[in-house]
KETI-89112 format. One record per atom (N, C-alpha, C, CB): residue in one letter; x, y, z. Coordinates in steps of 0.05 Angstrom, whole numbers, plus 5000, padded with zeros to 4 digits. Each point is the difference from the previous one (the first is absolute). Glycine has a CB too. Layout:
residues N
AXYZ
...
This chain:
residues 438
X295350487608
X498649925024
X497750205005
X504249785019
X493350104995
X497850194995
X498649935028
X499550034941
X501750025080
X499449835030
X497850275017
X506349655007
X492650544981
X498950265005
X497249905006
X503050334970
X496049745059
X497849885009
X498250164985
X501449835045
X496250024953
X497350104979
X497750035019
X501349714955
X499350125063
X497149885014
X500849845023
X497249964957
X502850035069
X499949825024
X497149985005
X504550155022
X495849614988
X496649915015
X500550135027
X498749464978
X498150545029
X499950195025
X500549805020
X496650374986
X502549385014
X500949785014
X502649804999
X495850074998
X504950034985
X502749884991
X501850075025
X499450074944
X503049725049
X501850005026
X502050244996
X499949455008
X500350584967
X502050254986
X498950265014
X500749784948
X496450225039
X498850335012
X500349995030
X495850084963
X503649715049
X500550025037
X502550025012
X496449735004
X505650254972
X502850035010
X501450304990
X500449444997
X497450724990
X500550234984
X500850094982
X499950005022
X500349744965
X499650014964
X499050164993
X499649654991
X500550584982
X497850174988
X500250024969
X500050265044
X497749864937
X501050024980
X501550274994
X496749674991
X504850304991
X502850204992
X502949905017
X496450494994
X503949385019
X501949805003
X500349864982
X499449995036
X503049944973
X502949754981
X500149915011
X502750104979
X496949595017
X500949745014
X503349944997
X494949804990
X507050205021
X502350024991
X501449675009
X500050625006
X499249275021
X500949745011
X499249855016
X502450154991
X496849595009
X500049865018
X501349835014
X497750124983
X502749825047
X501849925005
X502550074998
X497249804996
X504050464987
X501649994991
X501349984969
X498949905043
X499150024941
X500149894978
X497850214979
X501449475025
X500350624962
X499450194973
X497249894988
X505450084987
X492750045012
X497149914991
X500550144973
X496449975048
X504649794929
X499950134967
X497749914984
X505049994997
X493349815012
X497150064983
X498149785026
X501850064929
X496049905055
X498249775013
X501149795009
X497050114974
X505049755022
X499949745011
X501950015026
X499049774952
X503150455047
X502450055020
X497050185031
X506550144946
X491049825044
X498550255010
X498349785013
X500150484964
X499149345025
X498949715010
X501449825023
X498550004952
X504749955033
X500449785009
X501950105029
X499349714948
X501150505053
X501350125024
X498250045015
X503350194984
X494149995008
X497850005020
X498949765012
X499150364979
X501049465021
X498649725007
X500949925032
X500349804944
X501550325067
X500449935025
X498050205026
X505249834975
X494550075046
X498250235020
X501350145009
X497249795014
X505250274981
X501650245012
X501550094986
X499949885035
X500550394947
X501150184976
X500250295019
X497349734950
X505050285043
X501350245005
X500050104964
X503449865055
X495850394946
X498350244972
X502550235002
X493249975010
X507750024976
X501650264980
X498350214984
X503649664992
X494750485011
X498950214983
X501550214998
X496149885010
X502850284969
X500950264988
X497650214990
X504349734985
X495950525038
X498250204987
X501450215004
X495749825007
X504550344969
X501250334989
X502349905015
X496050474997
X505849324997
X503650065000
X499749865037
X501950624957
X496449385055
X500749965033
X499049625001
X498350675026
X504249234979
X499749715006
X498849855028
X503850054968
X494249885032
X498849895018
X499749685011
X498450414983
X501349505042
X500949695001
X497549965020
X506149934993
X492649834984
X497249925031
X500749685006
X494550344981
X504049705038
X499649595001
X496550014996
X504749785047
X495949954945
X496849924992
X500449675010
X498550384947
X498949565075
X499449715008
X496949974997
X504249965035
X496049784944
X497849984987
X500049634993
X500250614979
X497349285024
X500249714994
X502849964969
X493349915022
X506749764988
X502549914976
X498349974975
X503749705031
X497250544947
X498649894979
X498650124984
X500149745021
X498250515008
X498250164988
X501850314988
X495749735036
X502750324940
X500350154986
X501250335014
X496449634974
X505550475028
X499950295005
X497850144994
X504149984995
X494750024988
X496650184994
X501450364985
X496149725062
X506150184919
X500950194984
X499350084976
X502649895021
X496950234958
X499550054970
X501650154998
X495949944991
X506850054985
X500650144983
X499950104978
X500949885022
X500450324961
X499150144975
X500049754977
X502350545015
X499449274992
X500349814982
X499549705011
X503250334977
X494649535015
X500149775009
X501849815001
X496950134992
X505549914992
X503149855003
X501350105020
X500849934955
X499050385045
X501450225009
X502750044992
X497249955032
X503049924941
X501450114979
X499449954977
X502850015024
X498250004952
X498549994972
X500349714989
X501250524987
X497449464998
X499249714989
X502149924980
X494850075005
X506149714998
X501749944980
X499849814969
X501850105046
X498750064941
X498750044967
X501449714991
X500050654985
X498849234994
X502549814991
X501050034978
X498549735021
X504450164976
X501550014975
X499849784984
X502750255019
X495149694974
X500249744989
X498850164971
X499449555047
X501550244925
X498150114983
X499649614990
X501750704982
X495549245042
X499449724986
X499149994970
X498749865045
X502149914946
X498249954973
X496749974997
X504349784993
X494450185040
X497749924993
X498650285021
X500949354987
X501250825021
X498350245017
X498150174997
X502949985009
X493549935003
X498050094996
X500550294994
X498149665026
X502850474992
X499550304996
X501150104978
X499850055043
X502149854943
X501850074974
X497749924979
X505749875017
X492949994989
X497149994983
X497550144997
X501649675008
X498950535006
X497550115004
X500050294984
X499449745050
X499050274949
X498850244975
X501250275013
X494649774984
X505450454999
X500750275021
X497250205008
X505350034975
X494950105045
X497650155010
X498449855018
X499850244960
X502049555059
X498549915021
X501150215018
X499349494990
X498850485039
X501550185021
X502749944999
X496350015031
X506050144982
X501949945007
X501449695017
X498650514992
X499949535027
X500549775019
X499749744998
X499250275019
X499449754953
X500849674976
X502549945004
X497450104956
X503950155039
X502549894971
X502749985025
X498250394938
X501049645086
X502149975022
X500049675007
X499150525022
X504349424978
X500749774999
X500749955021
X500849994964
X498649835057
X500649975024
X501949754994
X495650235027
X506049815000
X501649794996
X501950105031
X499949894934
X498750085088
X501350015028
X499249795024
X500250494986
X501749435023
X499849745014
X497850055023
X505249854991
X495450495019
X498850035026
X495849964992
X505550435022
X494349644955
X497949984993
X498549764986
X501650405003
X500249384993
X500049715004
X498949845024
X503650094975
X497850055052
X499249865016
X497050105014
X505249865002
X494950494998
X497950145014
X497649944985
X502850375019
X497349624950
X497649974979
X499849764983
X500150454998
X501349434999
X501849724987
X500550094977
X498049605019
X501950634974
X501350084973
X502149774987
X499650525019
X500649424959
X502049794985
X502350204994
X496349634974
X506850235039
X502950134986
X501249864990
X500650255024
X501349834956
X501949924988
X503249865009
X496950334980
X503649875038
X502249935020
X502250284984
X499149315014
X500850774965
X501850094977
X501050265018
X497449804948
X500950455059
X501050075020
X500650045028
X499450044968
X501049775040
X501349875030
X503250075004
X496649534996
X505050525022
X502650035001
X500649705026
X500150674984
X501949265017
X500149835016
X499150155031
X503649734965
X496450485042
X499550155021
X497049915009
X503550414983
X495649604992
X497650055002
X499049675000
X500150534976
X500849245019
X498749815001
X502049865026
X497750014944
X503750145077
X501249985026
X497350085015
X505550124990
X493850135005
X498350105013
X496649835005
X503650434983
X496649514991
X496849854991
X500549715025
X499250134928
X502549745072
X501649765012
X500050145035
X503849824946
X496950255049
X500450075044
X497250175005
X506750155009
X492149934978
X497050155008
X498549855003
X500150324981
X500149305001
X497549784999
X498750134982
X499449815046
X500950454932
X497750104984
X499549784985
X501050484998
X496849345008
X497749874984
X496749945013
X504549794979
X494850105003
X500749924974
X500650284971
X496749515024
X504450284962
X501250194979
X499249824975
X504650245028
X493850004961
X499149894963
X502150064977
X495050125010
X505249644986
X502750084977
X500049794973
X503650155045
X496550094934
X498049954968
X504049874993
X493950584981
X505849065010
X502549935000
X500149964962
X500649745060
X497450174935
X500449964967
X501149734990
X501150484999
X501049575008
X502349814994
X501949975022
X499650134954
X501849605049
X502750005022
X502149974976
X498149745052
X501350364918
X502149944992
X501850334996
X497549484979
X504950555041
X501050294989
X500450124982
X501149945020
X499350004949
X500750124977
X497150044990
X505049794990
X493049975012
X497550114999
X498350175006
X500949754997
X499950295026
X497550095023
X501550344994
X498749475049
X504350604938
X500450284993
X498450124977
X504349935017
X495349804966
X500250104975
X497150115006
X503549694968
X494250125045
X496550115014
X499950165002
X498849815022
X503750305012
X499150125002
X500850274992
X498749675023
X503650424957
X501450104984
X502050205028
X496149964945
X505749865066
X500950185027
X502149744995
X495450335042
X507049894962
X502449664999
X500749995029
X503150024949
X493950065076
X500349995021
X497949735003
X501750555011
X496749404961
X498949795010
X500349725008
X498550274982
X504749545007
X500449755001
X501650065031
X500149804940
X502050475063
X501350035036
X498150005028
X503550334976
X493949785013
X498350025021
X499249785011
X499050354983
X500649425002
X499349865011
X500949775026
X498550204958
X503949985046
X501649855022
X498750115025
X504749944975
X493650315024
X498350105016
X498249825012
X500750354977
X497949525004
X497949795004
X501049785020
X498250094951
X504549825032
X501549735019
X500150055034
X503649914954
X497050435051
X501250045016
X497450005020
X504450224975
X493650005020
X497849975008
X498949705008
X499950434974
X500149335013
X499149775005
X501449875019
X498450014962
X504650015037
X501649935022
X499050095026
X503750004971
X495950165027
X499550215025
X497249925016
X502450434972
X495649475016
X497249855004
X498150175002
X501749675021
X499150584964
X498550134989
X497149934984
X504550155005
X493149954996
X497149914993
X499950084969
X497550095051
X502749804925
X500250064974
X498549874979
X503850115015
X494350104975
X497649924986
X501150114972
X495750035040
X504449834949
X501550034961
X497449954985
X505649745002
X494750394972
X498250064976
X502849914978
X495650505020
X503349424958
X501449984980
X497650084969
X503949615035
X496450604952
X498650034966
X500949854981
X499450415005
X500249434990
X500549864983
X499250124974
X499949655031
X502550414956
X500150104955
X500849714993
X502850604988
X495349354995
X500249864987
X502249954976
X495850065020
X505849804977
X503350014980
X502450165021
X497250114943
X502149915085
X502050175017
X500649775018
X498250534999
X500149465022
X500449925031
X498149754996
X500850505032
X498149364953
X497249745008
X501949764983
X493850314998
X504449525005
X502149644986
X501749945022
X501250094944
X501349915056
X502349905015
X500550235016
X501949674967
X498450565029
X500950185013
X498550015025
X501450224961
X495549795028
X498049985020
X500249845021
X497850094970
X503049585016
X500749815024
X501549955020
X499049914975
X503850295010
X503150095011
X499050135020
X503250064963
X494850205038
X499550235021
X498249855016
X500550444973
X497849385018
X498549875032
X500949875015
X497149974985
X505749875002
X501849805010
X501350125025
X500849804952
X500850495031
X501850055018
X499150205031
X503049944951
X494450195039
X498250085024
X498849785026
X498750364960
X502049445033
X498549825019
X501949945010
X496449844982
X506750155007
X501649835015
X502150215019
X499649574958
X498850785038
X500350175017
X500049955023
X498750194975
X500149615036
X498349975029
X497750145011
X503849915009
X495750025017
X497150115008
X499550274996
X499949695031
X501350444967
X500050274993
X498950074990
X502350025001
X497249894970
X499049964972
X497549885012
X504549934964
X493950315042
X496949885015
X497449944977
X501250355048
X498949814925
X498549934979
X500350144981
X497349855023
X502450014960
X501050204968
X497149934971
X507349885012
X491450454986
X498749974982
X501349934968
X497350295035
X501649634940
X500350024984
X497550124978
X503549685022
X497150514963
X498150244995
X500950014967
X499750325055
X498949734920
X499550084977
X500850224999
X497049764994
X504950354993
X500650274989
X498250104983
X504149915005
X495250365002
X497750094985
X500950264981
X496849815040
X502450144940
X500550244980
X497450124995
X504049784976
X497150575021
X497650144985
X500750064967
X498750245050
X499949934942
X499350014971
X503550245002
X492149924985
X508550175038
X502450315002
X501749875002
X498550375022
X503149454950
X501949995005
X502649984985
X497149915026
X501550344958
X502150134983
X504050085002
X494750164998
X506949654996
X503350205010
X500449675025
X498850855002
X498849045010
X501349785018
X501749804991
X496450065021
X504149764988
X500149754993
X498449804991
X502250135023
X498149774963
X497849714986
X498749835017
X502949944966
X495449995043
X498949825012
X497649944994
X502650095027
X497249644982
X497849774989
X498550005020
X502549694973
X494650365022
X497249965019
X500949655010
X495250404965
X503549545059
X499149725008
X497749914991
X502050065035
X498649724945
X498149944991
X497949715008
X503150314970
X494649655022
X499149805020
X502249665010
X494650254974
X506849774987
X501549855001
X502549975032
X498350104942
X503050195054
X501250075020
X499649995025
X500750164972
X497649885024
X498650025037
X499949745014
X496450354988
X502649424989
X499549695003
X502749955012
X496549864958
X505950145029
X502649975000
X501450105024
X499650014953
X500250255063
X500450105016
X498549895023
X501350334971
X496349655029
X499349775035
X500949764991
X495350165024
X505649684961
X500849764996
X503450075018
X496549834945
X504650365047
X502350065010
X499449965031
X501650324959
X497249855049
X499150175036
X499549655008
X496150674997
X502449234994
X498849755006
X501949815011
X496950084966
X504749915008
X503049795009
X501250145021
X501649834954
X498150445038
X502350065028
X498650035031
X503150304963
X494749745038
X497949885019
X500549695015
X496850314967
X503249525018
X499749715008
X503249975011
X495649794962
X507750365016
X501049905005
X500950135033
X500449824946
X498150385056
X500650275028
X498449785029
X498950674962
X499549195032
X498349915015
X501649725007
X495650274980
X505449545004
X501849815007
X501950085015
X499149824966
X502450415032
X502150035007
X501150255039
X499649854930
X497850295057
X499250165023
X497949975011
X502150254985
X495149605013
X498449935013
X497650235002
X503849705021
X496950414949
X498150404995
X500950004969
X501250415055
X496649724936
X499149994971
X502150224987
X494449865010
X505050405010
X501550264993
X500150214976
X502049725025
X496850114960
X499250094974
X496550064988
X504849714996
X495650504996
X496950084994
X499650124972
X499450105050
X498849814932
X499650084974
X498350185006
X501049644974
X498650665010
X498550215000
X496949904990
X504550324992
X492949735018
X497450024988
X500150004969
X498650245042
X502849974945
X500350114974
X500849824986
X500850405012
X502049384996
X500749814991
X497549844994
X504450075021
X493849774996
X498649854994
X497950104984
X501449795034
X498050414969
X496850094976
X501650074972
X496050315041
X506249744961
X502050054963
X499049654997
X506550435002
X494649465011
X499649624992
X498449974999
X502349805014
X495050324993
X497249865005
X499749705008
X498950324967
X502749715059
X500149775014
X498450075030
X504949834974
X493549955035
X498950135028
X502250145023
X496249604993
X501750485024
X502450055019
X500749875023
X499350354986
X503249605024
X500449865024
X497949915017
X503650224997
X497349645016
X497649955029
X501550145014
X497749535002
X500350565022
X501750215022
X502449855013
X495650275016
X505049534991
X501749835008
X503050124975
X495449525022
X503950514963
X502650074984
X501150275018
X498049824945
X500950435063
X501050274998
X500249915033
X497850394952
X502949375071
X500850085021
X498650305012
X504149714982
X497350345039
X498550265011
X500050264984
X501349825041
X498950154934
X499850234984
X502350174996
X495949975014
X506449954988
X502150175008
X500750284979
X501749515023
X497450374948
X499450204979
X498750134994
X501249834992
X496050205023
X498450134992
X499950274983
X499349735034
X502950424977
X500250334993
X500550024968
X502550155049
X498549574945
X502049964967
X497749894988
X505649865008
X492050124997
X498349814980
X500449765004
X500050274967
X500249575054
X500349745007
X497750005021
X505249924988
X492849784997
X498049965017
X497450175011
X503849775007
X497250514974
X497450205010
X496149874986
X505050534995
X495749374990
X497649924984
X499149765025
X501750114938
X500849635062
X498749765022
X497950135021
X505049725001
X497850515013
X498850055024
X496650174995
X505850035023
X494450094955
X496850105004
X498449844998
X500650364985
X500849374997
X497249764999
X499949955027
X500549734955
X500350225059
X500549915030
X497950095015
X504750034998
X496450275009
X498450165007
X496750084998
X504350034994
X495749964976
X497450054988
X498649735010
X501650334955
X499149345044
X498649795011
X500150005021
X500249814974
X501450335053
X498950005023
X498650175006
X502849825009
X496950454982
X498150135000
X497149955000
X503350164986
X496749684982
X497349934993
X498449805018
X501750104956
X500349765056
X498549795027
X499050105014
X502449755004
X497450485003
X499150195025
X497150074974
X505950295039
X493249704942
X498650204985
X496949815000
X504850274966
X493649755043
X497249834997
X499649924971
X497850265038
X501849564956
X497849914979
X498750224999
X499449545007
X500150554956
X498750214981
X499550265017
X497749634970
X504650505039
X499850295017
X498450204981
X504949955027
X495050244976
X498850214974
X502650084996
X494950225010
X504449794966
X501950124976
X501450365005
X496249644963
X506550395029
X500450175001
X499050164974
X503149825035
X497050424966
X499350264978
X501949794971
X500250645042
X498649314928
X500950004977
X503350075006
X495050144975
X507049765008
X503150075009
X501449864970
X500049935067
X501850274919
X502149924991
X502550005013
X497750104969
X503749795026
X503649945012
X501050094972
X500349515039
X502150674966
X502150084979
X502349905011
X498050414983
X503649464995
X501949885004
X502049934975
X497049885038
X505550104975
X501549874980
X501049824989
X499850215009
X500249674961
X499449744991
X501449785012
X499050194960
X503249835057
X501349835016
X497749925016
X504650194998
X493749845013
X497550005033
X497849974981
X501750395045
X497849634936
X497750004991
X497949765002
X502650294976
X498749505019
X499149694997
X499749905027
X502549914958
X499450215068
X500749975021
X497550075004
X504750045005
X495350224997
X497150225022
X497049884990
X502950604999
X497149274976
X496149794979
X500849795030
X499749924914
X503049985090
X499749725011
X498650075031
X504749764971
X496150485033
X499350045035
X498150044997
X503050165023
X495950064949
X496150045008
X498949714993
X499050574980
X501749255018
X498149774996
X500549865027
X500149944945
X502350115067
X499749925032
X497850105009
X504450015009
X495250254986
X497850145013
X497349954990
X503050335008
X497149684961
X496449984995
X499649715021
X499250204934
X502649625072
X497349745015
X500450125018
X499849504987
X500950595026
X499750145025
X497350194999
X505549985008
X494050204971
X498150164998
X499950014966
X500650265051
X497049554944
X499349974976
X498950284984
X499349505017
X499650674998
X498650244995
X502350234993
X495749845033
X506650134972
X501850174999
X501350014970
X500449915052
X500250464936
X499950064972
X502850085004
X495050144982
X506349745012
X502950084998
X501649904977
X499750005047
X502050204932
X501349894986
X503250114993
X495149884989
X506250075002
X503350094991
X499750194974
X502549505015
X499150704987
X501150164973
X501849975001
X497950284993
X503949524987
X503150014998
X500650294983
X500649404999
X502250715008
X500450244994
X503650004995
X494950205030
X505249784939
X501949974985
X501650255008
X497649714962
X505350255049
X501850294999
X500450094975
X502649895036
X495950324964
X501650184976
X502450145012
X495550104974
X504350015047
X501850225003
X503049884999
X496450275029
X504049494987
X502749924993
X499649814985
X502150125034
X496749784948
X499849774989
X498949785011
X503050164983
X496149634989
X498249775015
X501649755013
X496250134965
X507149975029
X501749715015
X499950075030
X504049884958
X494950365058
X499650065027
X497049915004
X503750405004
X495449475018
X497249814988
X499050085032
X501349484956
X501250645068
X498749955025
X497950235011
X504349725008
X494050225015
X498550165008
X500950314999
X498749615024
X504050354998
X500850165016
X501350184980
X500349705042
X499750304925
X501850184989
X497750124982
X505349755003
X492750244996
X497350074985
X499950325002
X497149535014
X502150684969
X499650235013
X496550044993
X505950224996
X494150065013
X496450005000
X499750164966
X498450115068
X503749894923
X499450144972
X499849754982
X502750475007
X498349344998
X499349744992
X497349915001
X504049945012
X495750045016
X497849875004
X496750214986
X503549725050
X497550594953
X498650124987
X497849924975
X503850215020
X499049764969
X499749944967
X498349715001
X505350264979
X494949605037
X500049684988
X496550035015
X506849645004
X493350435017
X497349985018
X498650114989
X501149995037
X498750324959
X497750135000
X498149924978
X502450345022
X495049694977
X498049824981
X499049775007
X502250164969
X499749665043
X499549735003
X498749995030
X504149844964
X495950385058
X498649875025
X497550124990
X503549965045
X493549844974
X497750004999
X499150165014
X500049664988
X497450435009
X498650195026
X500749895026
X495950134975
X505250115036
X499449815037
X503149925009
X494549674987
X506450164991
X503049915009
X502250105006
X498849784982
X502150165040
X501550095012
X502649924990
X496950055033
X506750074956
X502249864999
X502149885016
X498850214972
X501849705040
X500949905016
X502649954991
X495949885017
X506550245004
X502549974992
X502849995027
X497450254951
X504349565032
X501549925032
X502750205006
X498849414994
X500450645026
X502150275013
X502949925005
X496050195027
X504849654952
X503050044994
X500050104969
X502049605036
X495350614955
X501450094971
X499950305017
X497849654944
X502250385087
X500150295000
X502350075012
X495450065000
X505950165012
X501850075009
X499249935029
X501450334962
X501149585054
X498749975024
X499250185017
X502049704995
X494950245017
X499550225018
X499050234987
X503349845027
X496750164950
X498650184980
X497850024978
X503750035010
X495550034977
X496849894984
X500350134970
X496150035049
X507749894935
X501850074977
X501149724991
X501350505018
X497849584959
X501649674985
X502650224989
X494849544973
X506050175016
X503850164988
X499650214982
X502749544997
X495650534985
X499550234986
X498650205011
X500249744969
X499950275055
X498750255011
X496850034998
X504550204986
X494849654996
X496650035005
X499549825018
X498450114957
X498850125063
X499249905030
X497649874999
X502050365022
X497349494995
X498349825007
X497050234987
X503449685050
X496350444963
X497350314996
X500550054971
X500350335051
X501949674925
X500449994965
X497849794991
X505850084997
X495649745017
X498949714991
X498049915002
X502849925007
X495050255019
X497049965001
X499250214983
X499449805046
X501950474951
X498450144986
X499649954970
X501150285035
X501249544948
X499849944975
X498849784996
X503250234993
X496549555029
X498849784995
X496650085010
X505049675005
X494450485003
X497150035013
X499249865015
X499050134972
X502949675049
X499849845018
X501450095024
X499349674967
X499550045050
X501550035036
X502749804995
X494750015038
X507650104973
X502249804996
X500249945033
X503150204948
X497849575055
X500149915028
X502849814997
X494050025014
X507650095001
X502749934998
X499749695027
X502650654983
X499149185010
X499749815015
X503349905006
X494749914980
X505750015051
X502949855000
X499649714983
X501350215053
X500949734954
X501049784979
X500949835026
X501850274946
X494649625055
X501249875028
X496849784990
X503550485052
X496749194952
X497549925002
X497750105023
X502849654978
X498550365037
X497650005025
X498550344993
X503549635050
X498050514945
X499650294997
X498050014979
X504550145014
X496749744961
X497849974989
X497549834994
X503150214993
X496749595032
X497949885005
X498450165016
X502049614993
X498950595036
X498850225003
X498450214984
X503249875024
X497450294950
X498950154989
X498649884979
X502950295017
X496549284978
X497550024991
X498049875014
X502050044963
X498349955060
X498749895025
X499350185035
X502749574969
X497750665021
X501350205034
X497749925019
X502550534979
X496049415017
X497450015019
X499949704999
X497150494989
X504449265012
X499449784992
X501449785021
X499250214951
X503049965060
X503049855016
X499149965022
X503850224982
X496049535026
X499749835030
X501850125026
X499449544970
């Protein structure tokens, strides 16, 4: 437990009740504060009686403060206790793929509920104690993201190599009983969990009940590191075809029966098939977004409401390449031709940019590093042009791709301006139009 104040707001109801930092939060109400959520969900009422602790002398405040609002606390740990690691050794687990000599904070395996619900982090359920999924249940902690695979138990151990994986899943049942908010992902390996199995796990997630609020379906991705793993088969376009044919049936038969689709095929799925993509009407309110569901629709979206606002033939922004990865590639030609009629004068083109670093079966933006793009770019931009690149290949909040080379590497070896852009249409209808918006 790590309940040691860091920081009170000066306006906060805590500091006006005499909260300070170097205090221990010890109770509320009465009730033992053992990380973030016992620290949340006790504080939520306007009247808390406070248990602190400074140098051994126990102290008791009251604090009256609207229902709801925040104490205005920071501790040493944003859980305010330690993160919980997982025991899983999946067959298809990214990080068991990854090369050595990344930072550290790669190769950490999350797998904690509390960080499910605060960040939507995806869990396993594997280490849960029944205590602990009592507790998830009487707190209301949701929504809760939970990576299911399979509902078949002997399967879903062998995944996720934990012979906690086929018991856990009574977690799930229990959670859904409860009416709990539960957003599921399933990876589909190809010769593991897809065909019947696949059908079995959409079947039996729907007939969860409402609970079971939407469940992505996502491509397992391999890198070139994967020496000592297990065997597994890339998704191939073939595959991919085969897999929304699955989502599909189980779509229509979720919609007969529940009156909601509930099912969502990943972006990735459809460009492996080189099949178009949904109409927005498919992805509902987006409920996937975070998993690669519907992020491409929604920028078309975006990017054409944007452009309605944009006059007939604006001036052109500065010359621009886009770097990208071969998944988006075909995608990002289709949006600049949204744009050239919009502004015929406008020089914009794509550099698709093959992963070397993990291999070319990883194809997405967001896993690109700049030592990659190094190699593949430099030479090829023109005088003047600017590269243009979307700010999910950087660390968040930071100006570092996954290999540690920084945004300032990357202009100095390319001899260009890099101009990082969200991965948002309208955003980037803004930066080739800023002086243009109604």
């Amino acid at each position: 437990m790590s309940s040691l104040i860091r920081k009170a707001d000066l306006d906060g109801p805590a500091w006006r009740a005499g909260l300070r930092p170097g205090q221990r939060l010890l109770k509320i109400n009465g009730h033992p504060i053992r990380d973030v959520l016992d620290y949340k969900f006790y504080g939520y009422d306007s009247r808390l009686e406070l248990e602190v602790e400074q140098q051994g002398h126990i102290r008791r405040l009251v604090v009256e403060k609207e229902e709801g609002r925040e104490l205005g606390l920071e501790f040493e740990t944003y859980l305010m206790d330690s993160q919980k690691g997982c025991a899983n050794k999946c067959v298809f687990c990214f990080i068991d793929q990854l090369p050595k000599g990344l930072r550290p904070s790669l190769y950490f395996k999350d797998d904690d509920a509390r960080m499910s619900f605060l960040l939507g982090n995806y869990i396993s359920m594997t280490n849960l104690s029944q205590e602990d999924a009592d507790r998830i249940v009487a707190m209301r902690v949701s929504p809760l993201n939970i990576s299911v695979h399979t509902t078949d138990p002997e399967l879903r151990g062998r995944m996720l190599g934990n012979p906690r994986g086929g018991p856990s899943l009574e977690y799930l049942r229990q959670f859904a009983r409860a009416g709990l908010r539960l957003m599921c992902q399933i990876v589909v390996c190809p010769g593991w969990n897809d065909g019947e199995q696949l059908t079995k796990t959409l079947r039996d997630l729907a007939e969860l009940g409402p609970g079971v609020k939407s469940v992505a379906v996502v491509p397992v991705g391999l890198t070139k590191y994967r020496q000592g793993l297990a065997p597994l088969e890339p998704v191939t376009a073939e595959k991919a075809r085969q897999i929304i044919e699955t989502v599909d049936r189980a779509r229509a038969e979720c919609q007969s029966r529940r009156g909601e689709t509930l099912f969502y095929a990943a972006d990735e799925l459809y460009l492996k098939a080189g099949l178009p993509l949904p109409p927005v009407e498919y992805y509902d309110d987006y409920p996937q977004l975070e998993n690669g569901v519907g992020l491409m629709s929604m920028f078309r979206q975006q990017l054409e409401g944007a452009l309605r606002t944009v006059e007939d033939n604006p001036p052109p922004p500065p010359p621009f390449a886009i770097a990208t990865g071969l998944a988006a590639a075909s995608f990002m030609e289709e949006m600049l031709g949204l744009c050239r009629k919009q502004c015929p004068a406008m020089r914009g083109r794509v550099i698709p940019v093959v992963n070397e670093f993990f291999g070319p079966g990883v194809d997405v933006a967001g896993l690109l590093t700049g030592s990659d793009i190094i190699r593949q770019v430099k030479g090829k931009l023109k005088t003047g042009e600017q590269l243009w690149l979307p700010d999910c290949m950087l660390r968040h909040g930071e100006t570092v791709f996954l290999d540690d080379v920084t945004v300032e590497q990357l202009e100095r070896e390319l001899g260009a301006q890099v101009r990082i852009v969200d991965v948002d249409g309208g955003d980037f209808c803004d930066a080739l139009f800023p002086w243009d918006q109604a």
